[in-house]
C-alpha positions in Angstrom: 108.4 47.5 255.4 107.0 50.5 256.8 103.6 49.7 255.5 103.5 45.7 257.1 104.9 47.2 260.3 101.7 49.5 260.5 99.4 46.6 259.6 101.2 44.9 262.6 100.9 47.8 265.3 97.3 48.1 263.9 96.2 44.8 264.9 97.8 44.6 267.7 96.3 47.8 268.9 92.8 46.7 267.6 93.5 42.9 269.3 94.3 44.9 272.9 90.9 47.3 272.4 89.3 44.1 271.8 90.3 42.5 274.8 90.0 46.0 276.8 86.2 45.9 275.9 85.2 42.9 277.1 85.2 43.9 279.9 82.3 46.4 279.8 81.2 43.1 277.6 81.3 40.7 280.4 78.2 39.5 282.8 78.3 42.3 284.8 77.4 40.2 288.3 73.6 39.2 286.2 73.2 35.3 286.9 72.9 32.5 284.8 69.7 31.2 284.0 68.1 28.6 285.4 67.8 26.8 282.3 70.2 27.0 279.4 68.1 28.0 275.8 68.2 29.5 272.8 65.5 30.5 270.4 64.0 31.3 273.0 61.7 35.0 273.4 62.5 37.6 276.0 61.0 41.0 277.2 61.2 43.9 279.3 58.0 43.8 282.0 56.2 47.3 282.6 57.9 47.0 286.3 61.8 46.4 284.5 62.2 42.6 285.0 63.0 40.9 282.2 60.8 37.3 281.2 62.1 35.1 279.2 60.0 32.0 277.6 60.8 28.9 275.6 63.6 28.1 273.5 65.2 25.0 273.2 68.1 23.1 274.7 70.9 20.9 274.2 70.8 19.1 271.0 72.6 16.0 270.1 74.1 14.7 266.8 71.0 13.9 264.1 68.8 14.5 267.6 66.9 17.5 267.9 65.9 18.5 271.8 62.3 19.0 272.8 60.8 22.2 273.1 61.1 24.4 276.4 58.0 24.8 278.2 59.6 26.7 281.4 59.7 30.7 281.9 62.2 32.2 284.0 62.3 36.2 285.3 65.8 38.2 285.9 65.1 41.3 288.6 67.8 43.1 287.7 68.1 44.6 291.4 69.4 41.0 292.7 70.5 40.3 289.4 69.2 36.8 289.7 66.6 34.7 287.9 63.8 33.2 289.4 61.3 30.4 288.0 58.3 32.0 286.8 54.8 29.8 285.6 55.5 27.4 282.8 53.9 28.0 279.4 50.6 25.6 278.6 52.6 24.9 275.4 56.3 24.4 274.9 57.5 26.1 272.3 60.5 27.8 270.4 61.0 30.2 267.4 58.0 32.1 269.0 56.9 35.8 269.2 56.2 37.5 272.7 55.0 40.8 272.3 54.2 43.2 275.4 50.5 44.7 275.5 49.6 48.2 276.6 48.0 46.8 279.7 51.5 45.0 280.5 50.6 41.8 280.0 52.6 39.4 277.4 51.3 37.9 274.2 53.2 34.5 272.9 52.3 33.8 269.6 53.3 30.5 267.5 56.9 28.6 267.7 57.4 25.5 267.1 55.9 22.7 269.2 56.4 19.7 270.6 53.9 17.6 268.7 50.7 20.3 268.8 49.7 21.4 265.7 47.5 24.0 266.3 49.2 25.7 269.2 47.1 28.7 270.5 48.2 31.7 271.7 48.5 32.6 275.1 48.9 35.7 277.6 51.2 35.9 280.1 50.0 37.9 283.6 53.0 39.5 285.4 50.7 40.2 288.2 49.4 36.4 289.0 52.7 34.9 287.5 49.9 33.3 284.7 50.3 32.0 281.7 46.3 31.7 279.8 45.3 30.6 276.6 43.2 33.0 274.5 41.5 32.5 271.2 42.7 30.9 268.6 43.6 32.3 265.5 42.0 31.4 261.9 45.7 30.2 261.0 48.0 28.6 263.7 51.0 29.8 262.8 54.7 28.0 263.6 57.8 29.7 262.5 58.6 32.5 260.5 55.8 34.9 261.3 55.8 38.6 262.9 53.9 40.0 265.6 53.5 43.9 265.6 52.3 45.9 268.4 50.1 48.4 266.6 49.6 52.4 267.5 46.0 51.7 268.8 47.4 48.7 271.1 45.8 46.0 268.9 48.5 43.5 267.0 49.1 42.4 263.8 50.3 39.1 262.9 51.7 38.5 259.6 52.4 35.6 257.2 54.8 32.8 258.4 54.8 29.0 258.6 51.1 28.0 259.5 48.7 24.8 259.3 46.3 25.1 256.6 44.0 22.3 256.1 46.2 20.1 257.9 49.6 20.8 256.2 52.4 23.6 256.9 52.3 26.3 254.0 53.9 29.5 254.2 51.3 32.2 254.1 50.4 35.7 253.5 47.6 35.7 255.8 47.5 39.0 258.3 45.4 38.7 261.1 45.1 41.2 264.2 45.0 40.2 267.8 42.5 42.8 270.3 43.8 42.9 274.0 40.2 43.9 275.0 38.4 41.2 274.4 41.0 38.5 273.3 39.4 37.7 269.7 41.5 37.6 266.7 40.0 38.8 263.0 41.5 38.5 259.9 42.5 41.4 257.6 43.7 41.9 254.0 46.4 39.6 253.0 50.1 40.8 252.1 50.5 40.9 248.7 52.5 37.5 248.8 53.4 35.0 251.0 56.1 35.4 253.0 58.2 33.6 255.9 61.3 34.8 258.4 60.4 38.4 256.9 60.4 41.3 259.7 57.5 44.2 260.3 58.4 47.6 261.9 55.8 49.8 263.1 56.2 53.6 261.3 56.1 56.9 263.4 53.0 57.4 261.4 51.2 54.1 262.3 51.7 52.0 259.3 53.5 48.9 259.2 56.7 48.2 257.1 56.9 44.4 256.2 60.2 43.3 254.4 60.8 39.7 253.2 62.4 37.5 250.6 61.5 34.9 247.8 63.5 32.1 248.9 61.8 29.6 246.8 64.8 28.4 245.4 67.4 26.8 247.7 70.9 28.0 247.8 69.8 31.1 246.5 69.0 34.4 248.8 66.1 35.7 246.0 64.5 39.3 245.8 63.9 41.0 249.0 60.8 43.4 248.6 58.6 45.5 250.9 54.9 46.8 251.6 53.2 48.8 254.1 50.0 48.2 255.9 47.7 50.9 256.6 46.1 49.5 259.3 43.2 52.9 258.9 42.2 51.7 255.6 43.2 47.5 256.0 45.4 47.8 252.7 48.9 47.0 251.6 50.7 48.8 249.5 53.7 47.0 247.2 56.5 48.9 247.4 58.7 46.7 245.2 62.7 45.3 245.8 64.8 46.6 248.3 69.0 46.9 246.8 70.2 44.0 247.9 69.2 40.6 248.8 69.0 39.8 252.3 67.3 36.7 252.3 66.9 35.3 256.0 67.9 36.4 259.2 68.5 39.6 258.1 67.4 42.8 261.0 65.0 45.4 260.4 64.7 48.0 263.2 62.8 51.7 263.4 65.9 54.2 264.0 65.2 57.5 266.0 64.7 59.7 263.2 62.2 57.4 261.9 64.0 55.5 259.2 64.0 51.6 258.8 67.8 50.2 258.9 68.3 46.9 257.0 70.9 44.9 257.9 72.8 41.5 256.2 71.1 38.3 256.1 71.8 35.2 253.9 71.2 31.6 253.3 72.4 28.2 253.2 75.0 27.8 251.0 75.5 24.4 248.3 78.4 24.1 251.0 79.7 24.8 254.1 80.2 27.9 253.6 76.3 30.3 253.8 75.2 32.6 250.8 75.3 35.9 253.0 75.6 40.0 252.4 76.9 42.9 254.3 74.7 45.3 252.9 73.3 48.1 254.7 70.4 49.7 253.6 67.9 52.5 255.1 64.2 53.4 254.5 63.3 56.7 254.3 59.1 57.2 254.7 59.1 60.4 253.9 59.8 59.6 250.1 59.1 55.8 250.2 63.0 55.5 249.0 65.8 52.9 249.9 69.3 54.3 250.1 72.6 52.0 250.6 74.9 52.6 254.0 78.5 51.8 254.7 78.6 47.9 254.4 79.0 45.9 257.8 82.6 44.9 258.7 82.0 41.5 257.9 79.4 39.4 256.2 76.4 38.7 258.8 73.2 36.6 259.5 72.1 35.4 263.0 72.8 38.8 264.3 70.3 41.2 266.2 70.7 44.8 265.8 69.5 47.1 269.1 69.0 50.7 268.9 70.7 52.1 271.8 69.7 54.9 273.5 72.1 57.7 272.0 71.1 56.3 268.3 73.5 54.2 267.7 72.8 50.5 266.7 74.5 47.7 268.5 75.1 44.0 266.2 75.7 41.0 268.3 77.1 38.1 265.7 77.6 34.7 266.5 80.7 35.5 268.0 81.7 39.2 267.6 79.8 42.8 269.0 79.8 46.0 266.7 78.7 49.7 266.9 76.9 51.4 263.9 77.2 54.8 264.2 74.4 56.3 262.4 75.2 59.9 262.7 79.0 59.1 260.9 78.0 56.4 258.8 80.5 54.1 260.3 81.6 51.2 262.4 83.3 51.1 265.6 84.5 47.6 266.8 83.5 46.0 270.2 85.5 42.7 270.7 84.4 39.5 270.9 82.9 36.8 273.8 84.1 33.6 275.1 81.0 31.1 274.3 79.3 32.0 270.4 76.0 32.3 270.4 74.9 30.7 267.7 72.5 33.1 266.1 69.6 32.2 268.5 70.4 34.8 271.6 68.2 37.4 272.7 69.5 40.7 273.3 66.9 43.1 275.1 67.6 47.2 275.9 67.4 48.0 279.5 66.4 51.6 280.4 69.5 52.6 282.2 70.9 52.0 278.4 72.8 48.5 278.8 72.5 46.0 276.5 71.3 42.0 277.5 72.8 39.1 275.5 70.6 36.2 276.6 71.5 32.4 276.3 71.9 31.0 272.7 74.0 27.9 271.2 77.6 27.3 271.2 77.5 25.1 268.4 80.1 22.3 267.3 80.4 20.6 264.2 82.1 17.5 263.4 85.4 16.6 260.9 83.4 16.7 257.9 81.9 20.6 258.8 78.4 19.2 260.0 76.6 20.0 262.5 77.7 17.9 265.7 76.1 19.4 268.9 74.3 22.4 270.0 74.8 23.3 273.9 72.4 25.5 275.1 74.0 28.6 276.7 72.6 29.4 280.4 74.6 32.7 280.5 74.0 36.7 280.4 76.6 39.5 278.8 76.3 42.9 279.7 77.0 45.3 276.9 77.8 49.0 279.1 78.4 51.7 276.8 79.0 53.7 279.7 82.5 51.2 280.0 83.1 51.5 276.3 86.9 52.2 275.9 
């Protein structure tokens, strides 16, 4: 008795923290778009406004929507968004990846019945969006775009047209700001699709993927590192577990790559997914395992927050990693779930943006239904945290 009356207080207690947190959780007076997306990109301008490209909108049952082509920019002292210059190319599922010089690079995403999408650069000065060259393999989905340590950036791998068909590659080439011409390097040691690349303290690049050749099945997740001095990658063979897809990779401060979850369609309803944790040292090229995440997760994105910490923003649920204890400290939950395809960016003041994403329904039988594109903004404040 004693011991059901404890589990009682205790989620009662954790139910009321829950709901006491989301306040610091809540828009925080930022506007809504002025249009609703997910899958869209988003980053932080050299001046603090935040851009935010692409994506795509309400879809319908058996109907997917078009690709977004519009650009919007949040100044965060009116906390409202304003139109910015459309992309020459709608497109979703795309990387935008900010240049020493300020300027934006947009690479891939899916389009709206272009094949060989270029690149382009985005000009926060003249509010320009301008195609640059085009790569030796037009990539789709599933690639990475690093900023490098000498400002260049290296593309890797992903869904690309090759002779006219979509293959998934292990093709790495690398993008130069100066004179806006792309060259191919070595390739990865295998091909490799919705895989993630950190960029080392020491310059080289950590690349992490998984065979998921055979559906239903999350496969062997392995790593390699690029030495971008030399233009060679190293194997570095499987990580523990097997993260399959949408699984997070990001660079902690002291240097270490933290792993987190990922999955894939299950025979079912129900996804093949993990809750392992696992870290990277570089030191001693070694993978150790972490305490597990409270619950199974893909979709999420993980943001290193400015004390350390790691914030996880699920589909419906925010978490804290503490990396210093090795443990998790719950946030609460939000109204509308995001569906796996927000943005969440890291403002310098150390609040956390959770942009747009997909409140998805399904129907009676567990399929998908409808996807609503999300126009809205959270504010994570860990300044407001309980």
């Amino acid at each position: 008795m004693t011991s059901l009356l404890s589990l009682l207080l205790r989620s009662i207690l954790l139910g009321v923290l829950s709901t006491l947190t989301l306040i610091s959780c809540g828009d925080a007076g930022v506007g809504k778009m002025t249009t609703a997306r997910g899958d869209h990109a988003a980053s932080t301008l050299n001046d603090g406004r935040i851009l935010v490209s692409g994506g795509i909108g309400d879809w319908g049952a058996g109907q997917r929507s078009p690709a977004i082509g519009s650009s919007e920019i949040l100044d965060l002292t009116t906390n409202s968004w304003t139109s910015a210059s459309s992309l020459n190319h709608p497109r979703y599922g795309h990387t935008q990846t900010v240049l020493n010089d300020g300027s934006l690079l947009a690479v891939g995403g899916s389009p709206n019945g272009v094949k060989d999408l270029p690149p382009e650069i985005y000009n926060a000065a003249s509010d320009t969006w301008t195609e640059t060259s085009k790569m030796s393999y037009a990539r789709r989905l599933g690639h990475t775009a690093t900023l490098m340590a000498n400002g260049e950036v290296l593309v890797t791998g992903g869904l690309a047209e090759v002779e006219g068909n979509k293959k998934i590659i292990a093709k790495a080439e690398i993008y130069n700001p100066k004179d806006g011409s792309w060259r191919l390097v070595s390739d990865m040691t295998m091909p490799r699709e919705k895989h993630h690349a950190v960029l080392l303290n020491n310059g080289k690049i950590l690349v992490i993927g998984s065979d998921n050749e055979e559906q239903y099945v999350r496969g062997v997740t392995t790593a390699e590192l690029y030495d971008p001095d030399n233009d060679t990658w190293t194997a570095l063979g499987p990580l523990l577990d097997e993260h399959a897809e949408k699984f997070t990779a990001v660079l902690l401060n002291d240097g270490k790559v933290l792993v987190s979850g990922g999955g894939t369609k299950g025979r079912r309803l129900t996804p093949e997914t993990t809750a392992t944790m696992e870290v990277y040292d570089p030191d001693n090229a070694t993978w150790s395992l972490l305490e597990p995440m409270p619950t199974r997760s893909w979709r999420h994105t993980a943001t290193v927050l400015n004390n350390g910490n790691v914030l996880f923003v699920g589909n419906e649920k925010l978490s804290i990693y503490n990396t210093s204890s090795d443990n998790w400290t719950p946030i609460g939950g939000f109204s509308n779930p995001r569906g796996g395809v927000h943005t969440s960016v890291l403002l310098s003041d150390g609040r956390t943006l959770i942009i747009g994403g997909h409140d998805i329904n399904l129907d009676k039988y567990g399929g998908l239904s409808v996807r609503k594109a999300i126009d809205s903004v959270l504010v994570y404040d860990p300044a407001l945290e309980w």
